[in-house]
PDB file of N, CA, C and O in Angstrom:
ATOM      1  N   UNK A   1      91.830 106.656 107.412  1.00  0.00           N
ATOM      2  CA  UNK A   1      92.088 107.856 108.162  1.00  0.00           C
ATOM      3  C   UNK A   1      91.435 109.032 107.441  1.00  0.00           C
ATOM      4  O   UNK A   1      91.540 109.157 106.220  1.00  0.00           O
ATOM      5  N   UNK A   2      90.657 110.025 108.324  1.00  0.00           N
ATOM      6  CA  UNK A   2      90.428 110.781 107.802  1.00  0.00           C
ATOM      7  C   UNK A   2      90.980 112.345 107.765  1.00  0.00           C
ATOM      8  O   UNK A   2      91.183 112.911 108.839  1.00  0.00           O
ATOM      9  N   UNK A   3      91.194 112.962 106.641  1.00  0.00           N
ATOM     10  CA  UNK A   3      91.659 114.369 106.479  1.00  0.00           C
ATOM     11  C   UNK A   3      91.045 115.605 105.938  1.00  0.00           C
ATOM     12  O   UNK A   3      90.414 115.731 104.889  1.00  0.00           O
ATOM     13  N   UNK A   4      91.353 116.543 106.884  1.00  0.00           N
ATOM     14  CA  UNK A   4      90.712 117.882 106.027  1.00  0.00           C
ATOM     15  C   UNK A   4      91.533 118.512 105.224  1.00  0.00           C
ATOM     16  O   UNK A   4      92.483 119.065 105.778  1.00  0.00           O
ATOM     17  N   UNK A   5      91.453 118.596 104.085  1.00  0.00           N
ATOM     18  CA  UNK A   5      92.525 119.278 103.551  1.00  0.00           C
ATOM     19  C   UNK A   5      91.435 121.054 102.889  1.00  0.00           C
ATOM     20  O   UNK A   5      90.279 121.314 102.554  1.00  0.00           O
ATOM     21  N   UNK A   6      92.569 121.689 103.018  1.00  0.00           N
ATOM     22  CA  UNK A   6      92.224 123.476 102.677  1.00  0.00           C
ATOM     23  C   UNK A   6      93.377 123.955 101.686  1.00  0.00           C
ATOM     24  O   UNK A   6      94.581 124.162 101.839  1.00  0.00           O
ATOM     25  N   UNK A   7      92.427 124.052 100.512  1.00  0.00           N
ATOM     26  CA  UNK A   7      93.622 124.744  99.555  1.00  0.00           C
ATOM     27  C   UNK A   7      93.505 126.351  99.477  1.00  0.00           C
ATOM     28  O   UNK A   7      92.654 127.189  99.777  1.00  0.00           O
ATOM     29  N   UNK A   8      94.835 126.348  98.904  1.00  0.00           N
ATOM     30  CA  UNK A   8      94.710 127.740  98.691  1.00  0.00           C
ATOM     31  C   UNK A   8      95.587 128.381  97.289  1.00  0.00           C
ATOM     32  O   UNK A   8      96.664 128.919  97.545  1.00  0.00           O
ATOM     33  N   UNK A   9      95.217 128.337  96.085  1.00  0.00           N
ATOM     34  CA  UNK A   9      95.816 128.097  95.102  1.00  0.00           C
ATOM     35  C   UNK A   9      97.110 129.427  94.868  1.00  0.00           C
ATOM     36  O   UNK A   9      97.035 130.215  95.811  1.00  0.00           O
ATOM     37  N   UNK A  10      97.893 129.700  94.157  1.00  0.00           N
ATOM     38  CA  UNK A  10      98.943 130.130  93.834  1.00  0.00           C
ATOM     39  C   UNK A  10      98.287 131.997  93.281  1.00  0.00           C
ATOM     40  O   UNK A  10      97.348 132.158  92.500  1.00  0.00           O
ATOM     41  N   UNK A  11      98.714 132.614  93.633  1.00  0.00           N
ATOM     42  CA  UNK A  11      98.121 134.005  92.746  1.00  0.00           C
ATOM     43  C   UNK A  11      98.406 134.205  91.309  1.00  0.00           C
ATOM     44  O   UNK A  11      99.190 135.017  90.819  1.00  0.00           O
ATOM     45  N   UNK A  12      97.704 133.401  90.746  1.00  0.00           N
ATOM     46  CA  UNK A  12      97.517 133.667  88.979  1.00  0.00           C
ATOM     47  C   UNK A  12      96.386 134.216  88.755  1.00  0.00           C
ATOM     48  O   UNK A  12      95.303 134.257  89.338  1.00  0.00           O
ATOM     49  N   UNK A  13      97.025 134.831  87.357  1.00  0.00           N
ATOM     50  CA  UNK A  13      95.576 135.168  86.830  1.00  0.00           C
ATOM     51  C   UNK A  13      94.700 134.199  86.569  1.00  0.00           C
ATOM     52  O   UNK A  13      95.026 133.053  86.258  1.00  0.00           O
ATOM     53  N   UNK A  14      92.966 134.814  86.738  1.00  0.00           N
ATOM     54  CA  UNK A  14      91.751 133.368  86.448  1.00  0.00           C
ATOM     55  C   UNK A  14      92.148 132.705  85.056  1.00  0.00           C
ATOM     56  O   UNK A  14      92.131 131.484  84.899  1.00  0.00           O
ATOM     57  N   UNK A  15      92.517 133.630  84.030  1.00  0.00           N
ATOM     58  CA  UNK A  15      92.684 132.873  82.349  1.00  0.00           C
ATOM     59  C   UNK A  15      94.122 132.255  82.249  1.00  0.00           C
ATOM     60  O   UNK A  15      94.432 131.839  81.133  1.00  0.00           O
ATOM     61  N   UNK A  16      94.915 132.154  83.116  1.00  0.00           N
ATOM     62  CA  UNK A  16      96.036 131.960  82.670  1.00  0.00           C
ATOM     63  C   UNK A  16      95.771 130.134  83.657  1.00  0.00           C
ATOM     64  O   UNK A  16      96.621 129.266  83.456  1.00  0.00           O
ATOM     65  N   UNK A  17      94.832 129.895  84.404  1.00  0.00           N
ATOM     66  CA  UNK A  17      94.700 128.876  84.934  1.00  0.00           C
ATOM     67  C   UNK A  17      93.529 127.848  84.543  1.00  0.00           C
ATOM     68  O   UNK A  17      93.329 126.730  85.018  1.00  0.00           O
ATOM     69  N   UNK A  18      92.671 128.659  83.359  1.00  0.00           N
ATOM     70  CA  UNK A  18      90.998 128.227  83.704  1.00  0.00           C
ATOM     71  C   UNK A  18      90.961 126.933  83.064  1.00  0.00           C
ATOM     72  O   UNK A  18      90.085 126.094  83.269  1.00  0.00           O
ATOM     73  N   UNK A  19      92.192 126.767  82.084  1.00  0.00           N
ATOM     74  CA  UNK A  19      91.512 125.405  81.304  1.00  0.00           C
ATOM     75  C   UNK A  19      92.444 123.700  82.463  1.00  0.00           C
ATOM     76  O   UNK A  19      92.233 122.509  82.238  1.00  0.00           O
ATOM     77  N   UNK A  20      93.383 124.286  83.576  1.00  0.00           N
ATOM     78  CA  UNK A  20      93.549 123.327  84.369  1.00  0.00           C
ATOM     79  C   UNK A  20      92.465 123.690  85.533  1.00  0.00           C
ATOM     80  O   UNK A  20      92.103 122.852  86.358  1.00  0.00           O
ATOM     81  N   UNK A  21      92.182 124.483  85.517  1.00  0.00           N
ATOM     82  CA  UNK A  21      90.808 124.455  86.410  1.00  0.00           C
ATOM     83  C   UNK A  21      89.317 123.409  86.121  1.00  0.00           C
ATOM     84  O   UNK A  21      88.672 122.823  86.990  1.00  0.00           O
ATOM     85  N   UNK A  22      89.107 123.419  84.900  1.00  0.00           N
ATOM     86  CA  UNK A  22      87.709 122.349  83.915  1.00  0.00           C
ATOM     87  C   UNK A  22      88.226 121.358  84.603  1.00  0.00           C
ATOM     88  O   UNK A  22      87.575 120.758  85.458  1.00  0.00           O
ATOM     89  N   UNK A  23      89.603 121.044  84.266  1.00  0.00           N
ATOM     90  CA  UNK A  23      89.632 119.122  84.273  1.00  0.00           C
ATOM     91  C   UNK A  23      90.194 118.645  86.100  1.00  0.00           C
ATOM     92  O   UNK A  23      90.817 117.617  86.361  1.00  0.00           O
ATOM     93  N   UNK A  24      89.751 119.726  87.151  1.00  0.00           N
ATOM     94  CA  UNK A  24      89.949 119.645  88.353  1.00  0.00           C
ATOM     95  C   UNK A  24      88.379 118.618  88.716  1.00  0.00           C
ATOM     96  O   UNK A  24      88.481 117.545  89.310  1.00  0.00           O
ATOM     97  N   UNK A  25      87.461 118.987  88.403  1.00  0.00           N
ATOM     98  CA  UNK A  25      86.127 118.453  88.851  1.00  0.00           C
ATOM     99  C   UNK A  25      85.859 117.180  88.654  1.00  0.00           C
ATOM    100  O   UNK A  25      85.393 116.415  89.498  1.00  0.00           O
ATOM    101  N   UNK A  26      86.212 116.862  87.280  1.00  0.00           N
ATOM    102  CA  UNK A  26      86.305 115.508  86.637  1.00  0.00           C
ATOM    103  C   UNK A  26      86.752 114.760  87.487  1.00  0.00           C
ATOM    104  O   UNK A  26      86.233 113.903  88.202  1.00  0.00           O
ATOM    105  N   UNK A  27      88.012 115.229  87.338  1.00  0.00           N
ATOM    106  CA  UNK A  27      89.668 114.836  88.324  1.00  0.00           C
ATOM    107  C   UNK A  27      89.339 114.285  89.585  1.00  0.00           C
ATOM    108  O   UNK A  27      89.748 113.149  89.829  1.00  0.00           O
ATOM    109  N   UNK A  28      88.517 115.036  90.620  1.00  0.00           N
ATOM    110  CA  UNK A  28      87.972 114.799  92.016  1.00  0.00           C
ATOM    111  C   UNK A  28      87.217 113.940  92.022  1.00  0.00           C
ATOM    112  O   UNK A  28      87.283 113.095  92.915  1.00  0.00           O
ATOM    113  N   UNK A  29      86.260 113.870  91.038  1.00  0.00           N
ATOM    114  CA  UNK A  29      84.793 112.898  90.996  1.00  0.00           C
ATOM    115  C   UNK A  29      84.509 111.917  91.089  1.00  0.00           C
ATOM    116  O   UNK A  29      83.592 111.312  91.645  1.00  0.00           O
ATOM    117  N   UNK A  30      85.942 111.508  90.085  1.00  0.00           N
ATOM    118  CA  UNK A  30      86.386 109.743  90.431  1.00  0.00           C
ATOM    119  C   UNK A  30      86.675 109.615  91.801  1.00  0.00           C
ATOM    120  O   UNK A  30      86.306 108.548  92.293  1.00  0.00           O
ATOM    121  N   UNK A  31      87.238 110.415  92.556  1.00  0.00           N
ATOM    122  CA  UNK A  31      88.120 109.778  94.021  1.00  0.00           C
ATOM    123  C   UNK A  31      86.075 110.238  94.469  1.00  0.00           C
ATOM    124  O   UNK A  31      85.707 109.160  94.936  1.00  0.00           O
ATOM    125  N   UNK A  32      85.397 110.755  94.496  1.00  0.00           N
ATOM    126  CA  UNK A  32      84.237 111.091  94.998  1.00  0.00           C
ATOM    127  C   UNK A  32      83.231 109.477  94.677  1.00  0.00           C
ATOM    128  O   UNK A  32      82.330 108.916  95.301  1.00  0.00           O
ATOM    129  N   UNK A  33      83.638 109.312  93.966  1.00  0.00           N
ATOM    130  CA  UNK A  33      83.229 107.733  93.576  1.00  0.00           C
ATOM    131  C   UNK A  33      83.763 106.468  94.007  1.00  0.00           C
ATOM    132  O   UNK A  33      83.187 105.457  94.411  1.00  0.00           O
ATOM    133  N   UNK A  34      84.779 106.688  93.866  1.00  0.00           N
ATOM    134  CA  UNK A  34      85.518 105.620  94.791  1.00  0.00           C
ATOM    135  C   UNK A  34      85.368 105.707  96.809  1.00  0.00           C
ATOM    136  O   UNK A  34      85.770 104.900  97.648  1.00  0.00           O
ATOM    137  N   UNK A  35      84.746 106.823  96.953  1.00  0.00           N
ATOM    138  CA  UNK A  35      84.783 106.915  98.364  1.00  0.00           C
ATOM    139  C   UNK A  35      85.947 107.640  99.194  1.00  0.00           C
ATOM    140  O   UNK A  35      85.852 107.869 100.400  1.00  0.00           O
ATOM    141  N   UNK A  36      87.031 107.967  98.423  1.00  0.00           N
ATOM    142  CA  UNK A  36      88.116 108.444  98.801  1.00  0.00           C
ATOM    143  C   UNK A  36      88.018 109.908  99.334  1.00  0.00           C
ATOM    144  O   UNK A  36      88.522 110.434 100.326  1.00  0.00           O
ATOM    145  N   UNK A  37      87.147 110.429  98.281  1.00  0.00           N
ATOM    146  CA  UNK A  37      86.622 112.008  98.497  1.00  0.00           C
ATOM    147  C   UNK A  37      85.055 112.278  99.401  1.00  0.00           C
ATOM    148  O   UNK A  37      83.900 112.632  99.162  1.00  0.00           O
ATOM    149  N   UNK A  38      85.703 111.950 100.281  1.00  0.00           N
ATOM    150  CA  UNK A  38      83.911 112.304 101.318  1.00  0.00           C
ATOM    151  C   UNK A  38      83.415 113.364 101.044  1.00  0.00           C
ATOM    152  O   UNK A  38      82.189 113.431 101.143  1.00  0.00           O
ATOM    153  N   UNK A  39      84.121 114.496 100.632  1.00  0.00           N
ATOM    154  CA  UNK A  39      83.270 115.884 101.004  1.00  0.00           C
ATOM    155  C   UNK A  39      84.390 116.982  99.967  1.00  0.00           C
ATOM    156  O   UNK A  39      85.602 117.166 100.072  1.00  0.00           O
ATOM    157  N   UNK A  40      83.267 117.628  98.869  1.00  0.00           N
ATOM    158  CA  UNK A  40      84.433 118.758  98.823  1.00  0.00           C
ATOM    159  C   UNK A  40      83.689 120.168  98.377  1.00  0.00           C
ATOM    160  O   UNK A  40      82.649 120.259  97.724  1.00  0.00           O
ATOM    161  N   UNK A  41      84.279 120.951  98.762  1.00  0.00           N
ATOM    162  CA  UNK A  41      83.345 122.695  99.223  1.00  0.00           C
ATOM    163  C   UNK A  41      84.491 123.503  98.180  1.00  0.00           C
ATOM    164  O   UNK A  41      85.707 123.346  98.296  1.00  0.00           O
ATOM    165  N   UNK A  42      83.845 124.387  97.154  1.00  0.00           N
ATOM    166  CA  UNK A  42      84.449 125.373  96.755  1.00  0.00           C
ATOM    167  C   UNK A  42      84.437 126.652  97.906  1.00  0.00           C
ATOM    168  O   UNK A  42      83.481 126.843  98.656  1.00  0.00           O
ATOM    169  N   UNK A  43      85.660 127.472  97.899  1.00  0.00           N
ATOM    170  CA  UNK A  43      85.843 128.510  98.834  1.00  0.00           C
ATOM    171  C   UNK A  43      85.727 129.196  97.804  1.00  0.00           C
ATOM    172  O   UNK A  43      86.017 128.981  96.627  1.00  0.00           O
ATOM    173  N   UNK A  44      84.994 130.583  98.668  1.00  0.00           N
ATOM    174  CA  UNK A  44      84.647 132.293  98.083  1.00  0.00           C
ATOM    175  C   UNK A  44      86.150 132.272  97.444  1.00  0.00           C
ATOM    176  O   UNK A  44      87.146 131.877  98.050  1.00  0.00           O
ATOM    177  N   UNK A  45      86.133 132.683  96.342  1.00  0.00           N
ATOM    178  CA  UNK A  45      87.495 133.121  95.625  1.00  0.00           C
ATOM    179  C   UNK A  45      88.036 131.915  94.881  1.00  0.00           C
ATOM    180  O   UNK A  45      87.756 131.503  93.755  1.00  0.00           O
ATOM    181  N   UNK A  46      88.860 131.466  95.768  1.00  0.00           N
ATOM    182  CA  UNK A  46      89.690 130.310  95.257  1.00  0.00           C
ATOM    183  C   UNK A  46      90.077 129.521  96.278  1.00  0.00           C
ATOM    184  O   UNK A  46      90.195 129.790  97.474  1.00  0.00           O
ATOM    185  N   UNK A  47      90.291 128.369  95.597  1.00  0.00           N
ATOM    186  CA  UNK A  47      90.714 127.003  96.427  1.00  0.00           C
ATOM    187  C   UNK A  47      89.516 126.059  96.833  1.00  0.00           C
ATOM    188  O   UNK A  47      88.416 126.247  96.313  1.00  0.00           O
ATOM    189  N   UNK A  48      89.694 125.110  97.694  1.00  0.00           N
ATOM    190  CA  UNK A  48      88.807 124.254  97.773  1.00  0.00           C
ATOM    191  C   UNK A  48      89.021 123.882  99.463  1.00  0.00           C
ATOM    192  O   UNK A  48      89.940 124.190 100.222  1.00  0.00           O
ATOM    193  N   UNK A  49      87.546 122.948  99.741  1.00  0.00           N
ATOM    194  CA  UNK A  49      88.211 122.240 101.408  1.00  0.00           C
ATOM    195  C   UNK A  49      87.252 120.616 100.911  1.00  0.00           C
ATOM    196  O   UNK A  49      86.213 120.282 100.341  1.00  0.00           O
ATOM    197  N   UNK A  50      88.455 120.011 101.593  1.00  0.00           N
ATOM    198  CA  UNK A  50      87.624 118.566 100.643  1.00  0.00           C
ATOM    199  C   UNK A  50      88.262 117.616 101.992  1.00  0.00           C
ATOM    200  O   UNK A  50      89.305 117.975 102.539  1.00  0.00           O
ATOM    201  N   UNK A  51      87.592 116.517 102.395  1.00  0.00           N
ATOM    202  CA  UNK A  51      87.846 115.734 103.129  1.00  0.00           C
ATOM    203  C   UNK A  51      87.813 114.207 102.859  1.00  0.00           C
ATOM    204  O   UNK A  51      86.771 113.557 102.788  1.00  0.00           O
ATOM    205  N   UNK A  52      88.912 113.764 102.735  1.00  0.00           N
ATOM    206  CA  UNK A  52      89.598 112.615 101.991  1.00  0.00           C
ATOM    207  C   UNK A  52      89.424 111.217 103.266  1.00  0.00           C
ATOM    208  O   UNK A  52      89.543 111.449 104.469  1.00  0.00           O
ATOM    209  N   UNK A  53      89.159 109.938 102.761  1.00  0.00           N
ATOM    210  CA  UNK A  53      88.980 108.984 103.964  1.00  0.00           C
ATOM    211  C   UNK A  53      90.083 107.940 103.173  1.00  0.00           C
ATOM    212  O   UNK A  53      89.616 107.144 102.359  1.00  0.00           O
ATOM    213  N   UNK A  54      91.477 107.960 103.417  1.00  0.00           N
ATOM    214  CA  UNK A  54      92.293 106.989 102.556  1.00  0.00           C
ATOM    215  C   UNK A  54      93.030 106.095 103.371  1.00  0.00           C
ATOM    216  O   UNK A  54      92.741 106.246 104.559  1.00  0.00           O
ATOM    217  N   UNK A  55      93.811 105.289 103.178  1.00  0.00           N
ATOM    218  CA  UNK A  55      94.454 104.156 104.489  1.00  0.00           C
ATOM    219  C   UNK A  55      95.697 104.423 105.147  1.00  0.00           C
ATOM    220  O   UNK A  55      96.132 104.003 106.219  1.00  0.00           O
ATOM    221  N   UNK A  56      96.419 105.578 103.889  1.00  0.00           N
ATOM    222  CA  UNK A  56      97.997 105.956 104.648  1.00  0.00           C
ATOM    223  C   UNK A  56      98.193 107.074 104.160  1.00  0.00           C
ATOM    224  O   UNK A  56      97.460 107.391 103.223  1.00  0.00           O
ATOM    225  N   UNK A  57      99.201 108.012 104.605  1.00  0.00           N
ATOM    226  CA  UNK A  57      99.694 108.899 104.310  1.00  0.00           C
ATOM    227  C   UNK A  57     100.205 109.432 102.981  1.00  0.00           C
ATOM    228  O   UNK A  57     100.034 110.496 102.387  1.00  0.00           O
ATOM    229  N   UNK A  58     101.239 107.761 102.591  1.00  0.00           N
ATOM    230  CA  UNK A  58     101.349 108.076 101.064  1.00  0.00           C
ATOM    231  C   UNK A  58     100.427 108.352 100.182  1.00  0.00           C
ATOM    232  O   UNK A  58     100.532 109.054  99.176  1.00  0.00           O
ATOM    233  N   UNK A  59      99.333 107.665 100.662  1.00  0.00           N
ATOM    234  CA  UNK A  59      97.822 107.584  99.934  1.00  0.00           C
ATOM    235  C   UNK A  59      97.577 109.365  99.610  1.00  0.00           C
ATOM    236  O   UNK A  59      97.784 109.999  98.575  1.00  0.00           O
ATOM    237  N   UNK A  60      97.151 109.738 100.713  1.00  0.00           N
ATOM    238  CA  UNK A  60      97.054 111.492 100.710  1.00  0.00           C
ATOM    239  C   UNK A  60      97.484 112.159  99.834  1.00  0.00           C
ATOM    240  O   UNK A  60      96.947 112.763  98.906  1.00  0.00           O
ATOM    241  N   UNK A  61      99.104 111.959 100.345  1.00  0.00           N
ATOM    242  CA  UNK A  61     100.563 112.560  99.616  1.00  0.00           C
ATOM    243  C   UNK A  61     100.368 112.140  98.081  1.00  0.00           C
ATOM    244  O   UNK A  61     101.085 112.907  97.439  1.00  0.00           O
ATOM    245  N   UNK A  62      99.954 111.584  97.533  1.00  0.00           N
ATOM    246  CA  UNK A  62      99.813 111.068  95.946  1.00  0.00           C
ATOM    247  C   UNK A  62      98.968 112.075  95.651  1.00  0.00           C
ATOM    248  O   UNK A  62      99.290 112.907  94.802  1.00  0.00           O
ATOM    249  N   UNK A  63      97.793 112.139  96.297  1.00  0.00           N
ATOM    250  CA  UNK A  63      96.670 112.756  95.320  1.00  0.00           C
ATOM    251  C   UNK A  63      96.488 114.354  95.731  1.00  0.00           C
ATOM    252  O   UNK A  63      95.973 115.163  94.958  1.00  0.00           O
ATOM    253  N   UNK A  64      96.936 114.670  96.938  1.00  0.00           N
ATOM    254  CA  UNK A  64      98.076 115.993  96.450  1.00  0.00           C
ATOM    255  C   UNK A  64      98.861 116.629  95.619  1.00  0.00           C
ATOM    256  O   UNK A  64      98.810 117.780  95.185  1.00  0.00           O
ATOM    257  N   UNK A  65      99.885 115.422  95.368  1.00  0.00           N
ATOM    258  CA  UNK A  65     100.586 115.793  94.299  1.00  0.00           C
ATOM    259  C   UNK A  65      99.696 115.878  93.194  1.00  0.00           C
ATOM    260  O   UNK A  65      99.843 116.759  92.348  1.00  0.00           O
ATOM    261  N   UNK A  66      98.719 114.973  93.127  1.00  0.00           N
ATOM    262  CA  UNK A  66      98.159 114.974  91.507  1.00  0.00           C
ATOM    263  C   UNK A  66      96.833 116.219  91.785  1.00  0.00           C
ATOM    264  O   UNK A  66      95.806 116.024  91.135  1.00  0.00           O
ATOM    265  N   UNK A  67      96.846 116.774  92.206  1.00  0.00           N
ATOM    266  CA  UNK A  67      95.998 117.881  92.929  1.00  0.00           C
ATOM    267  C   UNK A  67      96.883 118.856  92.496  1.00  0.00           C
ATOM    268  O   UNK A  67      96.573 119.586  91.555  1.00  0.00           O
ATOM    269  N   UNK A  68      98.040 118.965  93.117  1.00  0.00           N
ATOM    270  CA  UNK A  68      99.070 120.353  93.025  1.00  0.00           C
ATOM    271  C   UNK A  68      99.558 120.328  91.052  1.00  0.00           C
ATOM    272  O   UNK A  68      99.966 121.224  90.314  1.00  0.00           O
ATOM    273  N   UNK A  69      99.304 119.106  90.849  1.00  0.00           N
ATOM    274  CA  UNK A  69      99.828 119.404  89.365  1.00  0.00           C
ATOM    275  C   UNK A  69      98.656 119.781  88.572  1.00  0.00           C
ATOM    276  O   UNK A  69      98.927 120.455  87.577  1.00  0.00           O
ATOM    277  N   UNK A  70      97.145 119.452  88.811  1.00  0.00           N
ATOM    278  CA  UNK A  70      96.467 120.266  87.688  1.00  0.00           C
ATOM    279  C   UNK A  70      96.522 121.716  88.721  1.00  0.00           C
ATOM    280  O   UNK A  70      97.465 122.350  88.249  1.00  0.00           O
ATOM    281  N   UNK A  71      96.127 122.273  89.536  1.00  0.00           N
ATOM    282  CA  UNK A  71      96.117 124.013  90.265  1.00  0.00           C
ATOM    283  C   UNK A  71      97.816 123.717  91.226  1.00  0.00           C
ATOM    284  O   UNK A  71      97.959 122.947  92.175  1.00  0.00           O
ATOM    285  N   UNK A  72      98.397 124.192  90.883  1.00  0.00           N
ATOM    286  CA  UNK A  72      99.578 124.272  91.852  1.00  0.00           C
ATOM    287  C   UNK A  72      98.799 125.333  93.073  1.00  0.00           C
ATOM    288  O   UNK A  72      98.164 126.384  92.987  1.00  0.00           O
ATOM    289  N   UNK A  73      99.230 124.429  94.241  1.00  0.00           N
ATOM    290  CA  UNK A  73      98.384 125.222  95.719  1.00  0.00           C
ATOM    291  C   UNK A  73      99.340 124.901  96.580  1.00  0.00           C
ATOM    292  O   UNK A  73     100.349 124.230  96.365  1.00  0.00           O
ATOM    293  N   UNK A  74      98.862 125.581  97.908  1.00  0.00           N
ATOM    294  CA  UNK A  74      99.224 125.232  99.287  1.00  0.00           C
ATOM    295  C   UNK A  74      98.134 124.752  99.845  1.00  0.00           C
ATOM    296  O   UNK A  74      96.974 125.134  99.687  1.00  0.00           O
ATOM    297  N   UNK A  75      98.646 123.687 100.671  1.00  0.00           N
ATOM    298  CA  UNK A  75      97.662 122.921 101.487  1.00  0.00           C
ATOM    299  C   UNK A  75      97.973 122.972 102.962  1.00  0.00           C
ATOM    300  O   UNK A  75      99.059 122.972 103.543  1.00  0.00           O
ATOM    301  N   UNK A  76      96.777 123.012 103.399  1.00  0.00           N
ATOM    302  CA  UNK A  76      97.001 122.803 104.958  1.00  0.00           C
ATOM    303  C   UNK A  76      96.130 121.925 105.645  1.00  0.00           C
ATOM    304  O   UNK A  76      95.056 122.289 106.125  1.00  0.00           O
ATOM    305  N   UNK A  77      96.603 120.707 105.701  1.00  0.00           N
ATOM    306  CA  UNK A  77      96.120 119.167 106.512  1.00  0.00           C
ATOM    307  C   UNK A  77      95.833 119.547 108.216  1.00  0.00           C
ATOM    308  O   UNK A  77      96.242 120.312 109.090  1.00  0.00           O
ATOM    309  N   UNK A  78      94.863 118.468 108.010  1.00  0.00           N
ATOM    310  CA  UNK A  78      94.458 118.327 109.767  1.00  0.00           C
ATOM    311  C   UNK A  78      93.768 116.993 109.437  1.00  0.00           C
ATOM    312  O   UNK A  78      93.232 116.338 110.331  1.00  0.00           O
TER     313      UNK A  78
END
């Protein structure tokens, strides 16, 4: 199934976030390798839009969570 997901990260300061920001790219690259991560776009400012191809929901819901724990964000799925 495929998803668009649109973040939109938390209002912190840039230094008080930057060194869980480095290990976000890494973090993605693997699922970008595995095929999981079809597509992902930095937005002007902050946040990201990345489009995920995974088999279930929980699937999603996991790497969200492990998404929301290095940048704590809001997401908005379609």
């Amino acid at each position: 199934m495929l998803f668009l997901v649109i973040s939109t990260p938390r209002p912190e300061r840039p230094s008080d976030v930057a060194a869980a920001r480095q290990t976000f790219w890494p973090w993605i690259e693997a699922y970008r390798e595995k095929k999981v991560c079809r597509h992902i776009y930095p937005r002007i400012g902050r946040g990201a839009v990345a489009v995920f191809d995974v088999d279930s929901n929980n699937d999603l819901h996991r790497i969200l969570n492990e998404w929301a724990d290095i940048i704590p964000a809001h997401f908005d799925t379609y």
